[in-house]
C-alpha positions in Angstrom: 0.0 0.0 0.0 1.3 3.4 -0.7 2.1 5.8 2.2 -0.9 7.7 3.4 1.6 10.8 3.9 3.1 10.5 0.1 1.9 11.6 -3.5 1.8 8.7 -5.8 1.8 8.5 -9.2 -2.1 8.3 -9.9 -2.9 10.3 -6.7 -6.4 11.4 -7.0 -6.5 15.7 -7.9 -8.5 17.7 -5.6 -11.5 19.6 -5.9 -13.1 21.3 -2.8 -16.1 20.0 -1.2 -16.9 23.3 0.1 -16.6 25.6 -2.6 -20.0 27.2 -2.2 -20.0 26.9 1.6 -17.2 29.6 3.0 -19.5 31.5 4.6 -21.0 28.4 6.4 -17.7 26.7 7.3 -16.5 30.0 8.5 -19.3 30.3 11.0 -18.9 26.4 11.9 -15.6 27.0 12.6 -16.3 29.7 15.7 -16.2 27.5 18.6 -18.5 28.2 21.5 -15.9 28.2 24.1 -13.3 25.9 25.2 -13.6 22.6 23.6 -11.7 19.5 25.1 -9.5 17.3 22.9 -11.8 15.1 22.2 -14.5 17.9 20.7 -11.2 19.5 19.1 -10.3 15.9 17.2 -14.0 15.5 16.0 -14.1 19.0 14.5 -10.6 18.6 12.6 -11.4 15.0 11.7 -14.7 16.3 10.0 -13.3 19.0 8.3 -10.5 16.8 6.1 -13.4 14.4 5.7 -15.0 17.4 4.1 -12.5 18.9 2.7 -12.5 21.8 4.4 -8.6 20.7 4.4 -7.8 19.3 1.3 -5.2 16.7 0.5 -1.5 18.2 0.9 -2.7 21.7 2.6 -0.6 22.5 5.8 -2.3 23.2 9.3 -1.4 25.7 11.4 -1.1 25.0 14.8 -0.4 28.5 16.3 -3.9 29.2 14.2 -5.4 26.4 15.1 -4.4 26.4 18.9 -6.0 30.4 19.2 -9.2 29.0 16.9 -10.0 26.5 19.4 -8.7 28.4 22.8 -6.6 25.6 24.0 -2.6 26.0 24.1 -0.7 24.1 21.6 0.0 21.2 24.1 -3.2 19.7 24.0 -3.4 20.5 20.3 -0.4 18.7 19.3 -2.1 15.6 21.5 -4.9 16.0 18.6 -2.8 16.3 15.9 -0.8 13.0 16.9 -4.0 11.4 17.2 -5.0 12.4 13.8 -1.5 11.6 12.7 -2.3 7.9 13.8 -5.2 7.8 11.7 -3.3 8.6 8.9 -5.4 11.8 8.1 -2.2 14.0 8.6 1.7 13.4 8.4 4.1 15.4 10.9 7.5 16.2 9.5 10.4 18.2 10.9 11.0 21.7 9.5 7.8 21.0 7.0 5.0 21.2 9.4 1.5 19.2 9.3 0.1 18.5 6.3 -3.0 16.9 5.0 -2.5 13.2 3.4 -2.9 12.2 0.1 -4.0 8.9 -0.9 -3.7 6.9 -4.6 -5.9 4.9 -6.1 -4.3 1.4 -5.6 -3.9 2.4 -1.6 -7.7 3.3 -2.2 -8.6 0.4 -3.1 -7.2 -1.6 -0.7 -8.6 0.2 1.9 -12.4 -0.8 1.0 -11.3 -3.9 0.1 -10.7 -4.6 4.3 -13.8 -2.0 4.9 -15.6 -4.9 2.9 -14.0 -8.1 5.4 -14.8 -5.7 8.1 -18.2 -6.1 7.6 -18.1 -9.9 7.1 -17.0 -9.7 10.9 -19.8 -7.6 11.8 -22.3 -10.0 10.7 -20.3 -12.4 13.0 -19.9 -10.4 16.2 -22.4 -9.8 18.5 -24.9 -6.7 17.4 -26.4 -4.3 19.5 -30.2 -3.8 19.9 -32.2 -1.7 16.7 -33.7 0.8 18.7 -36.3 3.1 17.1 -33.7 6.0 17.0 -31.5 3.9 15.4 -34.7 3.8 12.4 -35.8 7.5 12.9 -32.0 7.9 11.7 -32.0 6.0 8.6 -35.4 7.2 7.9 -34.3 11.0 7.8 -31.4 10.0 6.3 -33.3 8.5 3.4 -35.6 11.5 3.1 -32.6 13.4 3.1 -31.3 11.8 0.1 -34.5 12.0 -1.8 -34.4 15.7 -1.6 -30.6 15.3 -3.0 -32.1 14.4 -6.4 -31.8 16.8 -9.4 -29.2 18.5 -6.8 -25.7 18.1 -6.9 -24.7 19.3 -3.3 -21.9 16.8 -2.7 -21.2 18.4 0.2 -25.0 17.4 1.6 -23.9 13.8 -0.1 -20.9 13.8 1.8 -22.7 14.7 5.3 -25.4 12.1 4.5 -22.6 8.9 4.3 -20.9 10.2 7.1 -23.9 10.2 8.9 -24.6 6.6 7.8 -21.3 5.4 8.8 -21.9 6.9 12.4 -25.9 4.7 12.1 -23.4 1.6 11.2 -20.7 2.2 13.5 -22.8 2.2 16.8 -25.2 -1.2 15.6 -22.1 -3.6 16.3 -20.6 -4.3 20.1 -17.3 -4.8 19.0 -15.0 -2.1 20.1 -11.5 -3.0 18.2 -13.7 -3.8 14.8 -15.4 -0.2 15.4 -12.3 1.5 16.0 -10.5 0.1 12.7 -13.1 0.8 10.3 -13.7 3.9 11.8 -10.1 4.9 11.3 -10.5 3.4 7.6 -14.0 5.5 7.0 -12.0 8.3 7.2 -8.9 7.6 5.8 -11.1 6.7 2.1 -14.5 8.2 2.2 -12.9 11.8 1.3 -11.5 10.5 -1.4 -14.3 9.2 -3.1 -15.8 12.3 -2.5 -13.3 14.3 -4.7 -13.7 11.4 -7.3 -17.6 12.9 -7.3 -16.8 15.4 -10.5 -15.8 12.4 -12.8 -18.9 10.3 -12.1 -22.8 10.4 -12.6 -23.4 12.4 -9.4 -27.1 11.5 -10.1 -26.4 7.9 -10.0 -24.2 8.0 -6.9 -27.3 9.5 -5.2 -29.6 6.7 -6.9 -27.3 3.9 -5.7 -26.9 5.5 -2.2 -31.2 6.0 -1.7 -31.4 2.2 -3.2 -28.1 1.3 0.0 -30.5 3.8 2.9 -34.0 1.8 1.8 -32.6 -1.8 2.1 -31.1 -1.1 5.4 -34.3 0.4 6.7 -36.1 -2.4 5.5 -32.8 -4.8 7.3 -33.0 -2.5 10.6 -36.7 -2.5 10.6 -36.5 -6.7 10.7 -33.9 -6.1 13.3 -31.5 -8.1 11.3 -28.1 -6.2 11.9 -26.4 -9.6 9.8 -28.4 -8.3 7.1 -27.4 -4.6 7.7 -23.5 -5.7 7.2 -24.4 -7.8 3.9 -26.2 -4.6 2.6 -23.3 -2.5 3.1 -20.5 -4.5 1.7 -22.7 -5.4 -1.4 -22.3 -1.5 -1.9 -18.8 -1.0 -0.7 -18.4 -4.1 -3.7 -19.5 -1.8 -6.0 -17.3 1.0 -5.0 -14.6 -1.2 -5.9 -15.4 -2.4 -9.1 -15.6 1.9 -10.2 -12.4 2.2 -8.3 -10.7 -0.5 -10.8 -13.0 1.0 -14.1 -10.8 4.7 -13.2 -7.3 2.9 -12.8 -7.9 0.7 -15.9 -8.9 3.7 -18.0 -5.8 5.7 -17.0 
């Protein structure tokens, strides 16, 4: 796999996420008073899931440190932490900067997502509740209303919301922790692979992945939940291969 913290040759180009949302990430970006570290790693997380901080941009930790209110101890405790993750790279005299990712390293990457989920039909779920369902239900009306729109930013809130449903259905904590890490090291990369595909069809095929796990939750059947999603994550793959093999 190629580095996380390294260009390679078919690294995937960047295109903002957030191009018609400056004003809005601006104001999200005012914290309400101290955060802890914790609140602080969520926040920076989301934002290079977002691409609020593309691939390859440098963060600022003086900035950063005076954004947040916190000093730039426990903001370097963050920024190792994202470091780990492989989200950003640390290196002496260069700074932080934002990974980048290739396709190949891409691939592999849902390639385990997809075993991942074969060991979350084995493990033992946790209770659908009914806000589990009210989730996936507004998430589904959510991506109705995406149709004939091309907000990929609203796209790209909508899957990570998903992955937070998915995340909290299994009782496993190391299997929850890994593909947590690896939802975030490859989700914003598909999203700046958006402007070369059928955005209309990535909506389509993500209202057909909400409706059959509703109709998975709603028969309580987490096994069937984790099937669901790796059929999908199957068919991010097979795209993933279609872009290298046409380079």
């Amino acid at each position: 796999m190629t580095s996380m913290g390294t260009p390679a040759s078919r690294s995937i180009s960047t295109t903002s996420l957030s191009k018609d949302h400056d004003e809005a990430s601006e104001v999200e970006r005012q914290p309400a008073g101290k955060l802890s570290k914790q609140e602080i790693y969520l926040e920076l997380r989301r934002r290079i899931c977002l691409l609020d901080y593309q691939p390859g941009s440098r963060l600022n930790e003086r900035e950063l440190a005076s954004e947040f209110g916190v000093s730039r101890t426990p903001l370097r405790t963050v920024l190792q932490r994202l470091e780990y993750d492989g989200l950003i790279i640390s290196q002496h005299g260069n700074g932080t900067e934002v990974t980048s990712i290739d396709l190949g390293s891409m691939r592999d990457i849902y390639i385990v997502r997809m075993r991942l989920m074969d060991a979350m039909a084995e493990s033992s779920p946790l209770p659908v509740t009914d806000d589990i369902l009210v989730d996936i239900q507004e998430l589904e009306r959510a991506c109705r209303e995406l149709m004939g729109s091309k907000d990929k930013r609203q796209f790209a809130e909508i899957i990570m919301r998903l992955h937070q449903v998915l995340h909290g259905l299994s009782s496993n904590g190391p299997l929850r922790d890994f593909n947590d890490i690896l939802f975030f090291q490859s989700a914003r990369f598909w999203f700046l692979l958006l402007d070369k595909m059928d955005f209309g069809q990535q909506v389509e095929d993500l209202l057909d992945e909400l409706r059959m796990i509703r109709r998975s939750l709603e028969l309580r059947d987490v096994r069937l939940v984790a099937t669901v999603h790796k059929s999908h994550l199957a068919i991010v793959v097979s795209r993933l291969d279609a872009m290298e093999n046409a380079d």
